[in-house]
ZADREN-517533 format. One record per residue (C-alpha): residue in three letters; residue number from 1; y, z, x. Coordinates in nm, 2 decimals, always signed. Layout:
# residues N
[rec Ala NUM [Y Z X]]
...
This chain:
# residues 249
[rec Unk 1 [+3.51 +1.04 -3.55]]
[rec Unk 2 [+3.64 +1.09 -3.22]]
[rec Unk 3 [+3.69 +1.50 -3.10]]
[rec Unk 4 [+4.05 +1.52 -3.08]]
[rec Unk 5 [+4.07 +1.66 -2.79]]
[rec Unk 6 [+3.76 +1.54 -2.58]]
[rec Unk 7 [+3.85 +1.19 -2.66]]
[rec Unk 8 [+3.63 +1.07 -2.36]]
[rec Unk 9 [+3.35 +1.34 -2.42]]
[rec Unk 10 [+3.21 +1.70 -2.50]]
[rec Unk 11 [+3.07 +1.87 -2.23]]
[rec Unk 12 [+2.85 +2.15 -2.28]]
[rec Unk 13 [+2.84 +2.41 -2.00]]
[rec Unk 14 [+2.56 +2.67 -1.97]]
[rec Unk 15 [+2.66 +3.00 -1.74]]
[rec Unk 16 [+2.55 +3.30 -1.70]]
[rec Unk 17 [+2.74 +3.64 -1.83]]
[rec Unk 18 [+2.79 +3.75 -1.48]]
[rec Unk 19 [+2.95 +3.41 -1.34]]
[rec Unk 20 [+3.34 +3.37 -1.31]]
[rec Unk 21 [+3.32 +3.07 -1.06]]
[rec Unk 22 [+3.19 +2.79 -1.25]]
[rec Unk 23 [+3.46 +2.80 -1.58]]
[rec Unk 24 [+3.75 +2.79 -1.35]]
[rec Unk 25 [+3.61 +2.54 -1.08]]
[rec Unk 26 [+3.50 +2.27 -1.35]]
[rec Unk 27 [+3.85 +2.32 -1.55]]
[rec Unk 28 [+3.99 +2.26 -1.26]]
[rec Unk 29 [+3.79 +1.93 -1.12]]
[rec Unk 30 [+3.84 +1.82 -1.52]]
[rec Unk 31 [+3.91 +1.47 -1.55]]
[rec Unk 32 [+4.14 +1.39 -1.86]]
[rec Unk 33 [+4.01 +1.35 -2.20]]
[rec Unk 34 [+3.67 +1.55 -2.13]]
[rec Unk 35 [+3.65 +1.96 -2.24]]
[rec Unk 36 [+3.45 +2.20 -2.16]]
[rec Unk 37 [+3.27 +2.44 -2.43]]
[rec Unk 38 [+3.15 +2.70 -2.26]]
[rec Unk 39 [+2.83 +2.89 -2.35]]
[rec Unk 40 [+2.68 +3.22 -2.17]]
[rec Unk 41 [+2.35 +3.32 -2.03]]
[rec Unk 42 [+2.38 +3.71 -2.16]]
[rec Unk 43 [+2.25 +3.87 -1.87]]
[rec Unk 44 [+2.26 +4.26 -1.72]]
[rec Unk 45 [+2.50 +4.30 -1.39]]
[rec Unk 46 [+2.21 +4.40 -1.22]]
[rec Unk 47 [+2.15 +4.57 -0.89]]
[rec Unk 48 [+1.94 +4.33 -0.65]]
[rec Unk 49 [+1.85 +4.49 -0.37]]
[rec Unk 50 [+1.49 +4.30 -0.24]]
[rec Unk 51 [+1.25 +4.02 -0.41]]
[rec Unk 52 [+1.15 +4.22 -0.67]]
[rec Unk 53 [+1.47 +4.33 -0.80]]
[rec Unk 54 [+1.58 +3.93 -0.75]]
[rec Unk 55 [+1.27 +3.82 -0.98]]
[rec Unk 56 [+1.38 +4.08 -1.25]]
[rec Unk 57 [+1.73 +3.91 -1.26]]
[rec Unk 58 [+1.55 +3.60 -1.31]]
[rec Unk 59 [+1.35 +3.70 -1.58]]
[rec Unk 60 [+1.69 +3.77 -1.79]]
[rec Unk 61 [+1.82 +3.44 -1.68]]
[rec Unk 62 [+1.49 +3.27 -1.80]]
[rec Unk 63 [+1.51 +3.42 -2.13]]
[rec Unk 64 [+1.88 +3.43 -2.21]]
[rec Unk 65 [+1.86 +3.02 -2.11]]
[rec Unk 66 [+1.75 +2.84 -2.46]]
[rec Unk 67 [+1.96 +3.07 -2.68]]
[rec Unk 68 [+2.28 +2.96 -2.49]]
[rec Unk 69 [+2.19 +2.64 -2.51]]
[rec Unk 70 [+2.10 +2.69 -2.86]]
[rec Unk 71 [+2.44 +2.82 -2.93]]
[rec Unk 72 [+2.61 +2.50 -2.72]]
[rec Unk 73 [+2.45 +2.24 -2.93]]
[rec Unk 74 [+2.60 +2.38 -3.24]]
[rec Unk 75 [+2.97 +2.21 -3.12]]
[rec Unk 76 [+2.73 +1.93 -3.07]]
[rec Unk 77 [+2.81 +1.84 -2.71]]
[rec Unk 78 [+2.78 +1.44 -2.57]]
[rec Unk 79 [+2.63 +1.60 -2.26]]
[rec Unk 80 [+2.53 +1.91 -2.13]]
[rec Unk 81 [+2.57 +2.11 -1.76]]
[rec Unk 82 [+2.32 +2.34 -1.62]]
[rec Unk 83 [+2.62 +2.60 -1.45]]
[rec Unk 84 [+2.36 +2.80 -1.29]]
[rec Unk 85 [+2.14 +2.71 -1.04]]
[rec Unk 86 [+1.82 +2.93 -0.93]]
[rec Unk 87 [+1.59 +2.85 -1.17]]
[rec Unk 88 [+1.65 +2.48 -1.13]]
[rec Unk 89 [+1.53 +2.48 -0.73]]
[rec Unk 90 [+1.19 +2.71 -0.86]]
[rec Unk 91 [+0.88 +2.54 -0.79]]
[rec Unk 92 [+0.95 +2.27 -0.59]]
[rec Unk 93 [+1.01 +1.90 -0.73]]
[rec Unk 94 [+0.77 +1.92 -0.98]]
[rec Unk 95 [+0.92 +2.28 -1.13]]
[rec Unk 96 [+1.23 +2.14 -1.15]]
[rec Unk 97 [+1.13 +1.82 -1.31]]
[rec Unk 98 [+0.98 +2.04 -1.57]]
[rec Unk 99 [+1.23 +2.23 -1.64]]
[rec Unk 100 [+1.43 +1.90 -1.70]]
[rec Unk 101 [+1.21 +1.76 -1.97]]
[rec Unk 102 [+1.22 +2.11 -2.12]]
[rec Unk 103 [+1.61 +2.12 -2.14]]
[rec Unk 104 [+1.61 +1.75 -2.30]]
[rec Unk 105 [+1.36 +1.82 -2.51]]
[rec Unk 106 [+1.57 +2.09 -2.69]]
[rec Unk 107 [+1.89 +1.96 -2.63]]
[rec Unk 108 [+1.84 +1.56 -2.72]]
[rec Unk 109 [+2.08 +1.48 -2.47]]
[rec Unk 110 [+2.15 +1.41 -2.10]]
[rec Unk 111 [+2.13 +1.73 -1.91]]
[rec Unk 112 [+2.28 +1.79 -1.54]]
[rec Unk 113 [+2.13 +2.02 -1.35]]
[rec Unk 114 [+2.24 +2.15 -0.99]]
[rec Unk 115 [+1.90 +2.08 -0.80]]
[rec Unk 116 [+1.92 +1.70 -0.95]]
[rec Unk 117 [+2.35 +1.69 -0.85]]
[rec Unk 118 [+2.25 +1.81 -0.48]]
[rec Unk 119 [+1.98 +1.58 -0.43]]
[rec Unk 120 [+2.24 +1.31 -0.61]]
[rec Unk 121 [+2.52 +1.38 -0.39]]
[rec Unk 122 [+2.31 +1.42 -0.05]]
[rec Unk 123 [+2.17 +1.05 -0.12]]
[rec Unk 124 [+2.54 +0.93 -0.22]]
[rec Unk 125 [+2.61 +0.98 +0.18]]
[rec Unk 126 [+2.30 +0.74 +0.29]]
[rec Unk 127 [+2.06 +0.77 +0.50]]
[rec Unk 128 [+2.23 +0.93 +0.76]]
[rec Unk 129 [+2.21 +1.25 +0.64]]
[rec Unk 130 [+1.87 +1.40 +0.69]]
[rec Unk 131 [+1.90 +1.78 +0.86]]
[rec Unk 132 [+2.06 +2.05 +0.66]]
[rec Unk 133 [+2.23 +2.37 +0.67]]
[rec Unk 134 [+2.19 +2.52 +0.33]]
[rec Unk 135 [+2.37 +2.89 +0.23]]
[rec Unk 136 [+2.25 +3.03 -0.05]]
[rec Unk 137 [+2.37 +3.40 -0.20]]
[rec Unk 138 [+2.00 +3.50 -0.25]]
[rec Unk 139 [+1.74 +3.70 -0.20]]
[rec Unk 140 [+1.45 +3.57 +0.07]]
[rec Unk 141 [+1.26 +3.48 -0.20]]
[rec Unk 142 [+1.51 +3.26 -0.36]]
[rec Unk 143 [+1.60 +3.12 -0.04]]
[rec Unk 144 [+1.23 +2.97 -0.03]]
[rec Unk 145 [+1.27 +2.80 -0.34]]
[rec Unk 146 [+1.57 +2.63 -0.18]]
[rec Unk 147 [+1.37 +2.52 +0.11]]
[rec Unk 148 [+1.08 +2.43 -0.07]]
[rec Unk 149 [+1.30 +2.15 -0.31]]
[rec Unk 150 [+1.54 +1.99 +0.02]]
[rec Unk 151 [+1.19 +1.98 +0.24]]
[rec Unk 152 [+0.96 +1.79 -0.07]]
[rec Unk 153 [+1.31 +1.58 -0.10]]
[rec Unk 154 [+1.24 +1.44 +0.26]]
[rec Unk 155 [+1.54 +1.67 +0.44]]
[rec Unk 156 [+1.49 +1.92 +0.70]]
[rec Unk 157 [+1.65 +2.26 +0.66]]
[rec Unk 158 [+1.75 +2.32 +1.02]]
[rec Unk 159 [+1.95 +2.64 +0.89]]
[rec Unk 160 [+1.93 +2.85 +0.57]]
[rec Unk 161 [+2.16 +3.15 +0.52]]
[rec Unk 162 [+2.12 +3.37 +0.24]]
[rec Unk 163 [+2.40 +3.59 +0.19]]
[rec Unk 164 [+2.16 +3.88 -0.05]]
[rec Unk 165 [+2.46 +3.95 -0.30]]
[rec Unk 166 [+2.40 +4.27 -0.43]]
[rec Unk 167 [+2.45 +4.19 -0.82]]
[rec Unk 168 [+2.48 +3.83 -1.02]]
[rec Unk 169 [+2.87 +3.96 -1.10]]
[rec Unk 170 [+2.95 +4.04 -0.71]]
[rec Unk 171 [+2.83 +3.70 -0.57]]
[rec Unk 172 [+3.21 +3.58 -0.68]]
[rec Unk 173 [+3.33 +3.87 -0.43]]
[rec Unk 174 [+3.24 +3.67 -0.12]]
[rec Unk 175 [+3.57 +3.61 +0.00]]
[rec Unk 176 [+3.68 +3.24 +0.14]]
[rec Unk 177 [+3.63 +3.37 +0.45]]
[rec Unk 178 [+3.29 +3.54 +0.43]]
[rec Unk 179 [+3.21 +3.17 +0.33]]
[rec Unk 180 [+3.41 +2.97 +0.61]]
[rec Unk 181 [+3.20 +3.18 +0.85]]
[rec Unk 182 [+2.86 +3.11 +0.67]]
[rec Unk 183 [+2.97 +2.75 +0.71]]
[rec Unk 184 [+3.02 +2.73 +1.07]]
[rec Unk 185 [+2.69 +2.97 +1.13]]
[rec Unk 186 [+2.47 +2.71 +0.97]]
[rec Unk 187 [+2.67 +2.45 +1.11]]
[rec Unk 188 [+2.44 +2.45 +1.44]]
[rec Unk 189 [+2.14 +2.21 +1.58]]
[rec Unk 190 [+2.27 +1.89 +1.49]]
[rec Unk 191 [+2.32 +1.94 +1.12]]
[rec Unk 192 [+2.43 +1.67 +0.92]]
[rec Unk 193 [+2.57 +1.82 +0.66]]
[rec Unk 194 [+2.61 +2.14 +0.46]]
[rec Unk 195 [+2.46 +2.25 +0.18]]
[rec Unk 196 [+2.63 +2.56 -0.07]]
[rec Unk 197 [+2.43 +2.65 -0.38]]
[rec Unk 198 [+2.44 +2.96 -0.59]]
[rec Unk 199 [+2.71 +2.86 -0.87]]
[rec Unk 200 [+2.88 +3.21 -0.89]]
[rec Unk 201 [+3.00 +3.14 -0.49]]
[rec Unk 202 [+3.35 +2.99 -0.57]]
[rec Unk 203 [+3.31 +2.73 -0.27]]
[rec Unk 204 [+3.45 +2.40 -0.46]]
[rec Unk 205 [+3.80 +2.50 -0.23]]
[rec Unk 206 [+3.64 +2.62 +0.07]]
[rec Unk 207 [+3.41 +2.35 +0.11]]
[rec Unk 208 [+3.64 +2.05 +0.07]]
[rec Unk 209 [+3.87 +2.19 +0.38]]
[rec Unk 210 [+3.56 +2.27 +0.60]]
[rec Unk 211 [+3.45 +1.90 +0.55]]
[rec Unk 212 [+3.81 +1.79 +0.67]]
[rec Unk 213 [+3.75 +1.97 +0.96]]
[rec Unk 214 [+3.40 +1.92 +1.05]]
[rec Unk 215 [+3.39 +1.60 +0.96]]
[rec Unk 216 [+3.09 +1.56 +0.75]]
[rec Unk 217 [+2.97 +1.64 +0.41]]
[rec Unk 218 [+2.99 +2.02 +0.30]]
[rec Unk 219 [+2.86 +2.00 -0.05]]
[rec Unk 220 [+2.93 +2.26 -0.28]]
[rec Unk 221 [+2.70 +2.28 -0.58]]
[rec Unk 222 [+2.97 +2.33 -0.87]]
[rec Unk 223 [+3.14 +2.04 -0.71]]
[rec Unk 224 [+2.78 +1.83 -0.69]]
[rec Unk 225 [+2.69 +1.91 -1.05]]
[rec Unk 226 [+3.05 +1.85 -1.21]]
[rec Unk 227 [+3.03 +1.50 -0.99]]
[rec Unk 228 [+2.68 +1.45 -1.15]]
[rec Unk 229 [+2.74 +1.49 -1.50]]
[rec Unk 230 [+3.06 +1.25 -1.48]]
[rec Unk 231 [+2.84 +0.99 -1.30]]
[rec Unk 232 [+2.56 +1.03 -1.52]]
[rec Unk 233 [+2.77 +1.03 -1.83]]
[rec Unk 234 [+2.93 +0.74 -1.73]]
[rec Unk 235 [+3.28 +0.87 -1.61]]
[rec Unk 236 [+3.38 +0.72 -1.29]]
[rec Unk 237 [+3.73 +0.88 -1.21]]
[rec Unk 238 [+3.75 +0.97 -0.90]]
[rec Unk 239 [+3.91 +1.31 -0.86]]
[rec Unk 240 [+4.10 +1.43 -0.51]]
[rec Unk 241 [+4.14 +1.77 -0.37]]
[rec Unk 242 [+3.77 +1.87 -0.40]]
[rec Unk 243 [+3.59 +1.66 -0.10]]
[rec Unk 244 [+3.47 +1.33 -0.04]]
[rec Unk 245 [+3.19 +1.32 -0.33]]
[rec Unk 246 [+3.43 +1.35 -0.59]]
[rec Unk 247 [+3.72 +1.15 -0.45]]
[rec Unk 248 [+3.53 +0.82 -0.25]]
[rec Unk 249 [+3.15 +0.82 -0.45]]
């Protein structure tokens, strides 16, 4: 039988304890007939300060992931969302393809991740789009990672701005304008579009008017995953208010 509710689909969404922009954001890009069941990463606020600090915030997210999607599959979801997003950029191509196969594996079901959705959405704009600005809310370290997946994807990172929140909670302090002005800082040499990942930066808003304005793609990666796991699930509405990739691709 047919969830009453989630008459279209189920979606499972993985998030981390800390995170209070990806619940609202996808509720809020929600096509009808699709629900969200929400299950958390239980992670420490932790203070991150440098690399090493960033790494041990990492290590909680790596082992609070299978349990919380564990707990997910018990509502048995018809597809799952990856609502965090470091761990699926680590390693390059390969690491992420891993990590993947790992997910599926466990899950038996389609799984969107946010490395997969920004690679997705970049080649939904053609091949026109080749250098990137990218803002991250990490640590150098993680910033690497980021670079690492868009270079072995064929872009160039022209500019990368990592904003070193302090704590996985206080990333969802940046203010609209901290991130307007991130925008238009990476926004230099020719860029052809901008990149946002970190899924706790509540950027879905900021980064549909920046596009208006700039004229070119500013991809947010709650919007790019959420547009992801429709596509791949098979749901083609197309949703207005949140940027081009949701409302034209």
């Amino acid at each position: 039988m047919t969830d009453s509710l989630g008459q279209r689909g189920k979606f499972g969404v993985l998030a981390p304890s800390t995170n209070t922009s990806v619940q609202p954001e996808y509720e809020a890009m929600r096509p009808w007939g699709i629900t969200h069941h929400h299950s958390r990463l239980v992670i420490p606020d932790s203070r991150v300060t440098d690399d090493a600090s960033f790494m041990r915030m990492m290590d909680d997210i790596r082992g609070a992931l299978f349990p919380a999607l564990e707990a997910v599959l018990t509502c048995d979801p018809d597809y799952v969302i990856l609502g965090m997003s470091a761990e699926t950029f680590w390693d390059g191509v390969e690491g992420s393809s891993q990590l993947q196969e790992k997910l599926e594996k466990t899950a038996k079901r389609g799984v969107a991740m946010g490395a997969d959705a920004c690679r997705a959405a970049l080649r939904a704009y053609g091949s026109s789009v080749r250098r990137l600005g990218v803002i991250t809310p990490y640590m150098p370290i993680g910033d690497r990672q980021v670079h690492r997946f868009f270079t072995e994807c064929g872009y160039e990172v022209v500019n990368l701005l990592g904003l070193k929140c302090a704590s996985p909670q206080l990333i969802a302090h940046e203010s609209k304008q901290r991130l307007r002005d991130a925008i238009i800082e990476v926004n230099r040499g020719g860029v052809d579009a901008v990149v946002q990942v970190g899924t706790n930066l509540a950027m879905a808003e900021v980064a549909a008017m920046a596009e208006f304005w700039l004229d070119k793609p500013v991809i947010a990666i709650n919007t790019a995953t959420y547009w992801y796991a429709l596509r791949q699930y098979g749901i083609q509405d197309k949703v207005c208010g949140w940027g081009s990739l949701l409302a034209e691709h």
